[in-house]
PDB file of N, CA, C and O in Angstrom:
ATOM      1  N   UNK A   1     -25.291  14.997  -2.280  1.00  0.00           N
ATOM      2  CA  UNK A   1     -23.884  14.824  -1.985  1.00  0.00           C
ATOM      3  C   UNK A   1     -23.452  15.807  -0.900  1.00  0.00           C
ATOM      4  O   UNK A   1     -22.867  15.428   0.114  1.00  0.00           O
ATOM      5  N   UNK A   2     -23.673  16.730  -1.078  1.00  0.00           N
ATOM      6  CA  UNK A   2     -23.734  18.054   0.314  1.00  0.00           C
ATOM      7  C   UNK A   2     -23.649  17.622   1.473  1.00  0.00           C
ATOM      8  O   UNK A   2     -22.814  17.875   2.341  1.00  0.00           O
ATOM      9  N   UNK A   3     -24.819  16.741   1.490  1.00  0.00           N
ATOM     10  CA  UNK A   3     -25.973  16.148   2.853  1.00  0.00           C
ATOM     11  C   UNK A   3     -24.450  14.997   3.404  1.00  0.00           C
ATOM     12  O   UNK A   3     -23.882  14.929   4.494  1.00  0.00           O
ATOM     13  N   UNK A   4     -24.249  14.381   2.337  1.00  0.00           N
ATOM     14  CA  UNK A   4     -22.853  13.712   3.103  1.00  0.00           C
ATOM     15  C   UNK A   4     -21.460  14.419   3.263  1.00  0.00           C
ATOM     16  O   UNK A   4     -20.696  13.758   3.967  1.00  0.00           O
ATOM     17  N   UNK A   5     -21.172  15.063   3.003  1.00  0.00           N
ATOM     18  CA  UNK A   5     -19.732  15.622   2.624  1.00  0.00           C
ATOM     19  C   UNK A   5     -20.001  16.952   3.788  1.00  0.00           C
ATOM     20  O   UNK A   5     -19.145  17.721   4.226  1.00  0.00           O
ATOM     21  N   UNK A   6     -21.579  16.917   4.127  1.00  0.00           N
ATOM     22  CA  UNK A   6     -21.524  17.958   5.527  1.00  0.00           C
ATOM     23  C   UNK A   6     -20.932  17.653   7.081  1.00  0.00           C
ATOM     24  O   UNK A   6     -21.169  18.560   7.879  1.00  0.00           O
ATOM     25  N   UNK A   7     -20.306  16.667   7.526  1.00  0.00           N
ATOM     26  CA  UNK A   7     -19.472  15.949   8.350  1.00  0.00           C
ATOM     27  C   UNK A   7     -17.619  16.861   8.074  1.00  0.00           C
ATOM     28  O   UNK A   7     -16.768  16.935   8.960  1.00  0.00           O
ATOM     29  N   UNK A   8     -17.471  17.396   6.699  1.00  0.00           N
ATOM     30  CA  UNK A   8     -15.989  17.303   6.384  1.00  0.00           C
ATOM     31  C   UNK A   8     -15.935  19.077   6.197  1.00  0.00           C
ATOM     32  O   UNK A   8     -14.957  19.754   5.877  1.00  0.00           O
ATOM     33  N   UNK A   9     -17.222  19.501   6.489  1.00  0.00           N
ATOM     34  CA  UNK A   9     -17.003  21.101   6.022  1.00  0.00           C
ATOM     35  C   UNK A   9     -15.934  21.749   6.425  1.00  0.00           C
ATOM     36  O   UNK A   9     -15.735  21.902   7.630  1.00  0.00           O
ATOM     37  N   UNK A  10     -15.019  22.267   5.423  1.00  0.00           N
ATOM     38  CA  UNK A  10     -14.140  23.180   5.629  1.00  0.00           C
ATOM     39  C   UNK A  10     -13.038  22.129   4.551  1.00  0.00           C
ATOM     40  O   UNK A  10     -12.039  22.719   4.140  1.00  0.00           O
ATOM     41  N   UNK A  11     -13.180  20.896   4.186  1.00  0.00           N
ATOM     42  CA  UNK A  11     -12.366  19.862   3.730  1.00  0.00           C
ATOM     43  C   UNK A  11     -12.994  19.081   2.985  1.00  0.00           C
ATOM     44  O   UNK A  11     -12.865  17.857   2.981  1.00  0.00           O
ATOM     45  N   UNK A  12     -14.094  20.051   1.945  1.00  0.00           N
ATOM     46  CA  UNK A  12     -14.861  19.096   1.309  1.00  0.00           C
ATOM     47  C   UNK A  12     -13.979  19.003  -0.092  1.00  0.00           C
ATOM     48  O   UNK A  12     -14.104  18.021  -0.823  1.00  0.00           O
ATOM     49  N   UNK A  13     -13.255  19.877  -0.354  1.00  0.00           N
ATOM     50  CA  UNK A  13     -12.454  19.767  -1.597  1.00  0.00           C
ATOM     51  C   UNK A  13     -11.568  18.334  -1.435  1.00  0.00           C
ATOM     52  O   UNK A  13     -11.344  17.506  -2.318  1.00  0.00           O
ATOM     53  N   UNK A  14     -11.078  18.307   0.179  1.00  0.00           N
ATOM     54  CA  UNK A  14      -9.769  17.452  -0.153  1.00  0.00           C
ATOM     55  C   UNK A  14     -10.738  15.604  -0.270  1.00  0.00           C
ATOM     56  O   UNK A  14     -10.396  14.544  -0.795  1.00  0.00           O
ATOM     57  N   UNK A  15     -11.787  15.951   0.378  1.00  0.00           N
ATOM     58  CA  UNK A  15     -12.773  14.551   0.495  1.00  0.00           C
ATOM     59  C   UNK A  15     -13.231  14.237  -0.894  1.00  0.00           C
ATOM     60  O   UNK A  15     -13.480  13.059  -1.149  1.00  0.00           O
ATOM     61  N   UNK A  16     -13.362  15.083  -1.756  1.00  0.00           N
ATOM     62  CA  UNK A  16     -13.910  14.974  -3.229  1.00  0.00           C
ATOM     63  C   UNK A  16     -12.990  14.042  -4.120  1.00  0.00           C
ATOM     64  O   UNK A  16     -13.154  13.041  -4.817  1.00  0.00           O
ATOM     65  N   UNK A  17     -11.933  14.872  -3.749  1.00  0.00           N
ATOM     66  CA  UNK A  17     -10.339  14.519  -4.585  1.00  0.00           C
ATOM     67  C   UNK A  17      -9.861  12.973  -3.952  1.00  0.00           C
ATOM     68  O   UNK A  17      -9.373  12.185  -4.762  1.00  0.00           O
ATOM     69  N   UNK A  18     -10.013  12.509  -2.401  1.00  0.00           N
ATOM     70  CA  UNK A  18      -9.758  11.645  -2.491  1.00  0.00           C
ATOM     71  C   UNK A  18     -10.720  10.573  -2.976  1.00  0.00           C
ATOM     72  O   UNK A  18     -10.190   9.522  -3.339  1.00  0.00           O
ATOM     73  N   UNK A  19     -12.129  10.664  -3.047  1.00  0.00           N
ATOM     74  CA  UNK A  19     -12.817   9.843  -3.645  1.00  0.00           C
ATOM     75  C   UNK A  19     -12.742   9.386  -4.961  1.00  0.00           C
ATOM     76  O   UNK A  19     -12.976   8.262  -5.406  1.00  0.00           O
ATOM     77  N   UNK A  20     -12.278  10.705  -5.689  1.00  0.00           N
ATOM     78  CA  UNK A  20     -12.083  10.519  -7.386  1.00  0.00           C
ATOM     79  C   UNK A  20     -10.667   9.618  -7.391  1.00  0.00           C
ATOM     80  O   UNK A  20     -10.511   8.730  -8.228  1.00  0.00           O
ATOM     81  N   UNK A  21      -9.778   9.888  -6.509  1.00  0.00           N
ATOM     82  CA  UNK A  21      -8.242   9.340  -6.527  1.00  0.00           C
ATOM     83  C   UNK A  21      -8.677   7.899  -6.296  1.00  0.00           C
ATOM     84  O   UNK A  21      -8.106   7.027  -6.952  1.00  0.00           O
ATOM     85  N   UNK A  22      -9.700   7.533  -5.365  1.00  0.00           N
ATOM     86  CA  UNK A  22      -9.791   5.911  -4.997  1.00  0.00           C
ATOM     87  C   UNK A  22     -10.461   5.297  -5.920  1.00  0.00           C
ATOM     88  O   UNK A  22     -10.924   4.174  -5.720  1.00  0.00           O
ATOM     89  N   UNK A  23     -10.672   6.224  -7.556  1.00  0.00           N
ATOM     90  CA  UNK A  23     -11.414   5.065  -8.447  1.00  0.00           C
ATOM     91  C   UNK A  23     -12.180   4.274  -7.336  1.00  0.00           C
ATOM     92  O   UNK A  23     -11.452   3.505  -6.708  1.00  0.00           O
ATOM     93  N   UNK A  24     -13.236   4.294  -7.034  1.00  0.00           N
ATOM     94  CA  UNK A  24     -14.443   3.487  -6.036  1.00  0.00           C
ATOM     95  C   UNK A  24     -15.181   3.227  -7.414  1.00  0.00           C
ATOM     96  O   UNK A  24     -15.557   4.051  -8.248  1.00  0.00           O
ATOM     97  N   UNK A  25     -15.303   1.525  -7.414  1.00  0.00           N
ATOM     98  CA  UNK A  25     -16.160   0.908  -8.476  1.00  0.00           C
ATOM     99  C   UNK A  25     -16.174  -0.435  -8.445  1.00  0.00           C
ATOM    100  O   UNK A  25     -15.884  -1.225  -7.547  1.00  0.00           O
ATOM    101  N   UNK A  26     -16.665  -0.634  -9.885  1.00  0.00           N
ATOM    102  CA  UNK A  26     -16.674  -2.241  -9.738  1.00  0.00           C
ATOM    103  C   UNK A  26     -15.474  -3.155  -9.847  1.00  0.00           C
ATOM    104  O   UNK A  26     -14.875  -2.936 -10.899  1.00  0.00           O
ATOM    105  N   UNK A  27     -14.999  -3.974  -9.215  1.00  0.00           N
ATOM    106  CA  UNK A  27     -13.833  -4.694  -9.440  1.00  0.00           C
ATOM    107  C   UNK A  27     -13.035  -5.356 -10.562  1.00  0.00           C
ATOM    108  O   UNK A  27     -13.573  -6.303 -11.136  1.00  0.00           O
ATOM    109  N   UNK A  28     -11.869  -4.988 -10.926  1.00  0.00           N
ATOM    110  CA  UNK A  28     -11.715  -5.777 -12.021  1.00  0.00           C
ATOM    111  C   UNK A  28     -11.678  -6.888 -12.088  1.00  0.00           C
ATOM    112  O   UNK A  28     -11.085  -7.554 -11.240  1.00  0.00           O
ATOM    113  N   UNK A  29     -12.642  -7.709 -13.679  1.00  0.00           N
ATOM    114  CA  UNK A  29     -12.355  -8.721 -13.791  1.00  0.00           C
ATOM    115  C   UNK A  29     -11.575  -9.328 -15.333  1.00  0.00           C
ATOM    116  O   UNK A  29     -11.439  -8.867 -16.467  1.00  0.00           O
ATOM    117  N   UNK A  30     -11.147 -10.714 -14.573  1.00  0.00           N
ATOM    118  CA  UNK A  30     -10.030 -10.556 -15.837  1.00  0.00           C
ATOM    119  C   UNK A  30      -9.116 -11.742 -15.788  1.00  0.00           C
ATOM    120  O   UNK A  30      -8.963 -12.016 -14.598  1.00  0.00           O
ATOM    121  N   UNK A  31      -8.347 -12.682 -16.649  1.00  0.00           N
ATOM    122  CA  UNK A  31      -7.720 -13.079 -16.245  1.00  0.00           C
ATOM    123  C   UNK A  31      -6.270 -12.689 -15.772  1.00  0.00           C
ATOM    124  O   UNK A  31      -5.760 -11.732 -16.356  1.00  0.00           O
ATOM    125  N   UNK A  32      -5.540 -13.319 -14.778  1.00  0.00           N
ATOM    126  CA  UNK A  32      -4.636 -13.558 -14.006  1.00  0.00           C
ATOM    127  C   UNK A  32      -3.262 -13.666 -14.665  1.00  0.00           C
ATOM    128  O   UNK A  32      -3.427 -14.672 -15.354  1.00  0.00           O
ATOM    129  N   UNK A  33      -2.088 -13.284 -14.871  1.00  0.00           N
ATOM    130  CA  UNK A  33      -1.148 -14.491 -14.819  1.00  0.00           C
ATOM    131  C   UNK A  33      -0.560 -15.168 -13.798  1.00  0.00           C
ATOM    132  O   UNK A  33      -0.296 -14.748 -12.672  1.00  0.00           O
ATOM    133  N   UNK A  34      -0.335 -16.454 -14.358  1.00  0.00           N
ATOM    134  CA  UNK A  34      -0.081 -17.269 -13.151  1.00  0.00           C
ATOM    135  C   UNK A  34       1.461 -17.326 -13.092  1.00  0.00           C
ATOM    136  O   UNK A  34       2.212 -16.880 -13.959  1.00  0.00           O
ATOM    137  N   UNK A  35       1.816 -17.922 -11.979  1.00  0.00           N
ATOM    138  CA  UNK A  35       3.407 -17.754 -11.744  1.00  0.00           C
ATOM    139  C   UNK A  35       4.395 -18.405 -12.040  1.00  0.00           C
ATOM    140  O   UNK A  35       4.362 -19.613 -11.805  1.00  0.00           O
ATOM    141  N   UNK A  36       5.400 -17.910 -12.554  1.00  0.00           N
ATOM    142  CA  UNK A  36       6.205 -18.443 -13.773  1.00  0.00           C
ATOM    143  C   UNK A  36       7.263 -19.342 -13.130  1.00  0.00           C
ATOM    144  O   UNK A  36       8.144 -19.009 -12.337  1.00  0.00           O
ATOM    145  N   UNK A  37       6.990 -20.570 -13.645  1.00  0.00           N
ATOM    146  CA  UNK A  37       7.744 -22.088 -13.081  1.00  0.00           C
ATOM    147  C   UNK A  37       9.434 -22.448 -13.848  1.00  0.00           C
ATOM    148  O   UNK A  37       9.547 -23.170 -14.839  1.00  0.00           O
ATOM    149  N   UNK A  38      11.017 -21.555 -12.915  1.00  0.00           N
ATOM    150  CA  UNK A  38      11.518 -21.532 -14.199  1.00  0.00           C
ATOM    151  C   UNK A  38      12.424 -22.616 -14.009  1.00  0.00           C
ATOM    152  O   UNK A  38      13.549 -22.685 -14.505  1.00  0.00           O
ATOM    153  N   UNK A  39      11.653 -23.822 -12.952  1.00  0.00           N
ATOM    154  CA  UNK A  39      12.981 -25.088 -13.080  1.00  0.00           C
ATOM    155  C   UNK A  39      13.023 -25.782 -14.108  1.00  0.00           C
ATOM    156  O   UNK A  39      14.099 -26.274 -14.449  1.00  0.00           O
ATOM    157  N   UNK A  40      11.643 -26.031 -14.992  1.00  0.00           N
ATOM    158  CA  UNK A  40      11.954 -26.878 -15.794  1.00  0.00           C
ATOM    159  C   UNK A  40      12.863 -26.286 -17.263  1.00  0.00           C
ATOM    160  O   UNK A  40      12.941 -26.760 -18.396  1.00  0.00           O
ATOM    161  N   UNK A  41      13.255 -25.489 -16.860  1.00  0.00           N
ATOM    162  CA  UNK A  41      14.287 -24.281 -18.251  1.00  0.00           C
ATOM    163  C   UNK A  41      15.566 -25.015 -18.029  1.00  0.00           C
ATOM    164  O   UNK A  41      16.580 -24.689 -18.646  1.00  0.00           O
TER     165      UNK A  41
END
């Protein structure tokens, strides 16, 4: 991790923090709701 985060030296704290902040993962899956139709009310 060093070996990459050696590009940001001097700003490796703030590069850490934003990685943990961007949750980077797998996408949620899931269902949807769909959009609520309110003419027939």
């Amino acid at each position: 991790m060093l070996e990459l985060l050696e590009p940001f030296r001097g700003q490796r704290g703030r590069v850490v923090r934003l990685i943990e902040v961007a949750r980077l993962g797998p996408a949620r899956k899931g269902p949807r709701m769909g959009p609520n139709d309110f003419r027939d009310r």
